[in-house]
FIDREN-412992 format. One record per residue (C-alpha): x, y, z. Coordinates in steps of 0.001 Angstrom, whole numbers, padded with zeros to 6 digits, always signed. Layout:
N
XYZ;...
END
This chain:
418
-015165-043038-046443;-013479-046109-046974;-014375-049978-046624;-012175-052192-043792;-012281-055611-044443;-011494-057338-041024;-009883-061155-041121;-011064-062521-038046;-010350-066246-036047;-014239-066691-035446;-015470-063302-034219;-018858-062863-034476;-018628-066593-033976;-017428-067264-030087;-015078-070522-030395;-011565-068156-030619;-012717-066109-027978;-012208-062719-029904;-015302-060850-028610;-013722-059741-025162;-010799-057120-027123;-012587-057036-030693;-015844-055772-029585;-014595-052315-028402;-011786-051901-030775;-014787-052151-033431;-016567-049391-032007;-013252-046927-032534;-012692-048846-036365;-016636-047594-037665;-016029-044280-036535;-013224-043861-038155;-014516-045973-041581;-017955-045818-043482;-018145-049700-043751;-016814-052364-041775;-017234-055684-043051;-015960-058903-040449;-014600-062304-042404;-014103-064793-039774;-012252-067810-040745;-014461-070300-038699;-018075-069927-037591;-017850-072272-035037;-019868-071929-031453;-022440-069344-031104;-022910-066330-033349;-022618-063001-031111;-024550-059531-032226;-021906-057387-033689;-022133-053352-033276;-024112-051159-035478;-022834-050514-038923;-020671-053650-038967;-021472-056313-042113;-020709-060064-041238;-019532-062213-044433;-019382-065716-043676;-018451-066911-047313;-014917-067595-045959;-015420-069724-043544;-018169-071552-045835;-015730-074441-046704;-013834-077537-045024;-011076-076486-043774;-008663-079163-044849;-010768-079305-048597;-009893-075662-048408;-006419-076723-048092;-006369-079283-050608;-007890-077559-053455;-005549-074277-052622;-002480-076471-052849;-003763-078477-056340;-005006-074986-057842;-002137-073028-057966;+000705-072556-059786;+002417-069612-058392;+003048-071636-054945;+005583-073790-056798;+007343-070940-056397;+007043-069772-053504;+007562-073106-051694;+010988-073629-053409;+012014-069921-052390;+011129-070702-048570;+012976-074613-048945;+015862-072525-050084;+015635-070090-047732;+014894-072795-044530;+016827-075483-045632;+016416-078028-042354;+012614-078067-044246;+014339-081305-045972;+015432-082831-042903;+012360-082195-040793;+008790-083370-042304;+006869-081586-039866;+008300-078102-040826;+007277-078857-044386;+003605-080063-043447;+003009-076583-041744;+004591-075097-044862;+002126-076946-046994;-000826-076067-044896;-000114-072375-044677;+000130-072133-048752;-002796-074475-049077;-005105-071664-046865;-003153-068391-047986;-003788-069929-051590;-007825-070341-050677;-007758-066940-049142;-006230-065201-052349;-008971-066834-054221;-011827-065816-052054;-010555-061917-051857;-010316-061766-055713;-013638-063291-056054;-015182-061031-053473;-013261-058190-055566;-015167-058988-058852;-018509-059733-056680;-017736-055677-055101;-016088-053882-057560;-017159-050419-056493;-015704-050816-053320;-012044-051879-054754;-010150-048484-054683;-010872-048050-051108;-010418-051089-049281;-008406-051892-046353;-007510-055320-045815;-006498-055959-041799;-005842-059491-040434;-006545-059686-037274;-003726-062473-036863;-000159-062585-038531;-000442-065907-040097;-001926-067867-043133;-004839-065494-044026;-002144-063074-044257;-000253-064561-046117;-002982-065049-048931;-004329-061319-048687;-000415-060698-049635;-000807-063127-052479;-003957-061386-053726;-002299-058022-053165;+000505-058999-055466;-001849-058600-058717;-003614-055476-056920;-000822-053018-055717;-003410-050661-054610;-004636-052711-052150;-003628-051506-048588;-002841-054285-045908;-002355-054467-042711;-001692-057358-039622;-002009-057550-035662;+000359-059705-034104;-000269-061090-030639;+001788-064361-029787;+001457-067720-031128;+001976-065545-034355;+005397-063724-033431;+007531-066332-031534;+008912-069214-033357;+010129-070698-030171;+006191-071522-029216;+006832-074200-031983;+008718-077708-032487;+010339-077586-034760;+010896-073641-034283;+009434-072187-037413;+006415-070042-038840;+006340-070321-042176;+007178-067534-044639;+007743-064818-042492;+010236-062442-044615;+007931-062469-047543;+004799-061751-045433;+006798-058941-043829;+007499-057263-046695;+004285-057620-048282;+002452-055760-045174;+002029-051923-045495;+002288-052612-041655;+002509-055126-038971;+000912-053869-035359;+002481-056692-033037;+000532-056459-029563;+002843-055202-027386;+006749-053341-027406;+008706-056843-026724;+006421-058765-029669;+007932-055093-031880;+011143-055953-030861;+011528-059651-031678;+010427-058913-034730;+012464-055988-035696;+015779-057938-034229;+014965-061348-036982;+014189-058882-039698;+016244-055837-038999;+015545-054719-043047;+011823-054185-042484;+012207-052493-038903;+010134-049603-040175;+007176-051694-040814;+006550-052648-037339;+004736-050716-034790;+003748-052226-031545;-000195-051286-030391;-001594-052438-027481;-004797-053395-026664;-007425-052478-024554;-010363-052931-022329;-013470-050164-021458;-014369-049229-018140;-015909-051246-015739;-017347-048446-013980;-016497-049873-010361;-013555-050753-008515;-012626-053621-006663;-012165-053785-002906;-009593-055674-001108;-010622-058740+000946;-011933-057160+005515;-012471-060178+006475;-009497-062335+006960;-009095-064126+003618;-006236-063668+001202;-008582-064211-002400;-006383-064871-005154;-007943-064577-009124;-006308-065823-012104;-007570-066211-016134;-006712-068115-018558;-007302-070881-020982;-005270-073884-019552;-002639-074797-021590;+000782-075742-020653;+002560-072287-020631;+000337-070704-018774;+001357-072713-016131;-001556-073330-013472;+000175-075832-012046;+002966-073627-010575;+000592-071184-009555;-001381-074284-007522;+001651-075440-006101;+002744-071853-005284;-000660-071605-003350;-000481-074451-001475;+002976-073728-000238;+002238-070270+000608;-001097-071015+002520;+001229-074232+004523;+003802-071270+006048;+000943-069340+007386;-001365-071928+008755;-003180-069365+010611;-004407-067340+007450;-007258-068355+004987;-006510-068271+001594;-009025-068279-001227;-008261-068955-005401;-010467-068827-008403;-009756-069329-011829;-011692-068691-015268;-010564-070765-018251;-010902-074180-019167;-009196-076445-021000;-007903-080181-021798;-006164-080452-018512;-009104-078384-015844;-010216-081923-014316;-006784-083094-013934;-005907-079478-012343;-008712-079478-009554;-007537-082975-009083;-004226-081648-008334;-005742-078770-006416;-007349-081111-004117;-003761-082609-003089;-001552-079256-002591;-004113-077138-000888;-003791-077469+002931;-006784-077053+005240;-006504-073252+005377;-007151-072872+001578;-010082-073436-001168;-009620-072956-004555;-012312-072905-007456;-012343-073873-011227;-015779-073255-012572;-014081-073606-016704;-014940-071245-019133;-017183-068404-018290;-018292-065349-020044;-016663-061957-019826;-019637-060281-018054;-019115-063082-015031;-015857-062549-014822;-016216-058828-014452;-019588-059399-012282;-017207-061526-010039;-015028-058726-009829;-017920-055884-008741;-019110-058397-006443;-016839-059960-004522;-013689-058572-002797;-009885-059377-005122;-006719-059057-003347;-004609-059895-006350;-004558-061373-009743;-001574-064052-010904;-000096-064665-014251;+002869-067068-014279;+002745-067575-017908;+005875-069138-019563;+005448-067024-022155;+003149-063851-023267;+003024-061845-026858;+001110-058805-026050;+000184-057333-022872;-002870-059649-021412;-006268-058216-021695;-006727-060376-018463;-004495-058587-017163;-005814-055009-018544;-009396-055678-017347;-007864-056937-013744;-006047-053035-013576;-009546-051160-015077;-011061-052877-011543;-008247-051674-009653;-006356-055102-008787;-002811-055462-008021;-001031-058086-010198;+001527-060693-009685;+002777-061290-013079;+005941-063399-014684;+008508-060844-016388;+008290-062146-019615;+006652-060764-023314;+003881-057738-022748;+003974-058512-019100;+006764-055845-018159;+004648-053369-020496;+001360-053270-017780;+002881-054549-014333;+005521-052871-012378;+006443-052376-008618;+003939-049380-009025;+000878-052156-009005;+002421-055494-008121;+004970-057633-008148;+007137-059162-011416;+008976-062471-010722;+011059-063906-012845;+010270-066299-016074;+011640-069140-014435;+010493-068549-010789;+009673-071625-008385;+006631-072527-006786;+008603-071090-003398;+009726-067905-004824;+005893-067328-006337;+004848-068048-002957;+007186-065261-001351;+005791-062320-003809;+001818-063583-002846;+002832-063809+001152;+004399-060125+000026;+000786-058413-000877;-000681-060394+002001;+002061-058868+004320;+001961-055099+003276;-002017-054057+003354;-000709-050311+003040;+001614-051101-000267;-001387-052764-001433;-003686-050447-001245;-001068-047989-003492;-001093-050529-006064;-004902-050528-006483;-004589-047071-007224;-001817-047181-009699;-003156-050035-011293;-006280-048178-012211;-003954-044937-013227;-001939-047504-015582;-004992-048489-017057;-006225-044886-017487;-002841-043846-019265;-001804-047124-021381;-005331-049578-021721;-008444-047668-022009;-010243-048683-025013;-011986-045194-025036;-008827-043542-026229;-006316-046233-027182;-008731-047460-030346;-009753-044978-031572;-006328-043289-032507;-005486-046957-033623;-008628-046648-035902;-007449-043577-037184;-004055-044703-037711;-005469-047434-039695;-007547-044739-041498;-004337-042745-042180;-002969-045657-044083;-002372-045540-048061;-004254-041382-048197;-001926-038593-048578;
END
């Protein structure tokens, strides 16, 4: 059997959030491997149990992060080189500072990260012929287990992608460093859903056959979630508050919709903080009219979220992201319960929600036109009962956890035998 490292954010630490997808994806991964050994990059937050037969090495994450930097960038000789081949091969670098920063910072880490895999190399010997190195994230670490794969062809290496990872566009100035060499380096990159796959293929067309899009999943709640008897239109969301998950339009979308039927209570919650949640229930306060309530209790544990969901009745969940890379596990574990969606058509969106189990607007929809697909589940009962039972047959097919990891853990397994 062989050893899988695993390059986490923070997971077994709980500050990236990880814990919600990771945890049953790890159950498939030590089935399929004798040894699984988590490297999380920060331990920051509180430490969570990990499954049985999973090792925890916190040596990475044992330094500052910008001394880690630092030293990576004064220590190494080899990144001359490789950070006049990307100035050369991203030329605007010269004419905008903040592209080279983040170039600098990336080496400065995947330099620290070379140094910390060939150390742990020498410290493990015994395990070297049988290692597989998977980064949870396409990014820096990457980047350095390439750099420490360079001296150590027979290492095998592989990277998920999800979305701050895959779209340039996410970034001013558009550009993540490196991404041609990291490509080629990979044995295989597993972007998060089919549209991720396909951005990537269509910016490196040459190293197509590397990519292979693999969802992710969630287990089974072992309920289902009932539809509101009792004259109240309840509306759930998730997601950390940042701008392109835009709340906001979803507030205002709301409020409008709960003003042209004056007669009708309406009822929102949302899980996920953020910078902006005071602000947010500040501007909840002023677009609600008197026939809606809306809560924003922050962040809140998995098991609440899915408690809320057993308890209480759901008549749909909302997404109007700007922007998604893989399809959302919010959105996987609001299907597993049965819920229909209203989602935005962009990224891994279109790859879980369909007119089979809700309603996809477009990526630039208005606050009226968001309003007109939630009045449209609150106007057909009958079409929204179908969609509660094709969300939970979408689910079944495309996001269970009990099948979908474990053939990605043995597709992981299959990699570098034979």
């Amino acid at each position: 059997m062989r050893t899988l490292l695993l390059f986490t954010a923070s997971y077994p630490y709980d500050a990236a959030s990880e814990e919600t997808f990771l945890v049953p994806e790890l159950r498939a991964l030590t089935e399929a491997f004798g040894h699984v050994l988590l490297v999380p990059r920060s331990t920051a937050g509180s430490k969570l149990p990990v499954p049985p037969g999973v090792e925890v090495d916190e040596t990475y994450a044992s330094q500052n992060r910008m001394i880690a930097v630092l030293q990576g960038l004064l220590r190494s000789s080899h990144l001359r080189r490789d950070l006049m081949t990307e100035i050369v091969r991203v030329r605007s670098h010269l004419l905008h500072p903040a592209r080279l920063l983040r170039l600098l910072m990336f080496l400065g880490w995947a330099e620290h990260t070379c140094r910390w895999l060939s150390n742990w190399l020498r410290r493990f010997a015994d395990w070297k012929p049988g290692v597989l190195l998977y980064s949870y994230w396409f990014d820096e670490t990457t980047m350095g287990l390439l750099l420490a794969k360079r001296s150590r062809p027979e290492l095998q290496l592989v990277s998920r992608a999800h979305g701050f990872d895959v779209y340039e566009e996410l970034y001013y100035p558009y550009y993540l460093p490196m991404r041609p060499l990291a490509l080629a380096g990979l044995n295989h990159l597993f972007p998060a859903s089919e549209h991720a796959a396909r951005y990537v293929r269509s910016r490196y067309p040459e190293l197509a056959q590397k990519v292979e899009a693999a969802h992710l999943a969630v287990s089974d709640p072992g309920f289902r979630s009932r539809p509101s008897e009792d004259g109240v239109f309840r509306i759930v969301s998730c997601a950390h508050i940042v701008a392109l998950k835009r709340i906001d339009l979803l507030i205002a979308a709301i409020g409008a919709a709960a003003r042209r039927r004056p007669a009708q209570r309406f009822e929102w919650l949302h899980f996920g903080g953020g910078a902006s949640l005071q602000a947010l229930r500040e501007a909840m306060q002023r677009a609600f009219p008197n026939n809606a309530v809306g809560a924003m209790p922050g962040d809140v544990t998995n098991q609440k979220i899915m408690g809320h969901y057993r308890a209480n009745p759901v008549d749909v969940f909302a997404n109007v992201s700007e922007t998604e890379g893989g399809a959302p596990v919010s959105i996987m574990e609001a299907i597993s319960c049965g819920i229909p969606v209203l989602a935005t058509a962009v990224g891994g969106n279109q790859e879980i929600v369909s007119d089979r189990n809700g309603m996809l607007v477009g990526p630039d929809a208005s606050v009226e036109q968001v309003a007109d697909a939630l009045l449209t589940f609150l106007d057909n009962p009958d079409r929204a009962r179908q969609m509660r039972v094709e969300s939970r047959a979408i689910w079944e097919h495309d996001f269970n956890a009990a099948v979908t990891f474990p053939a990605f853990a043995r597709r992981l397994a299959s990699i570098g035998e034979g």
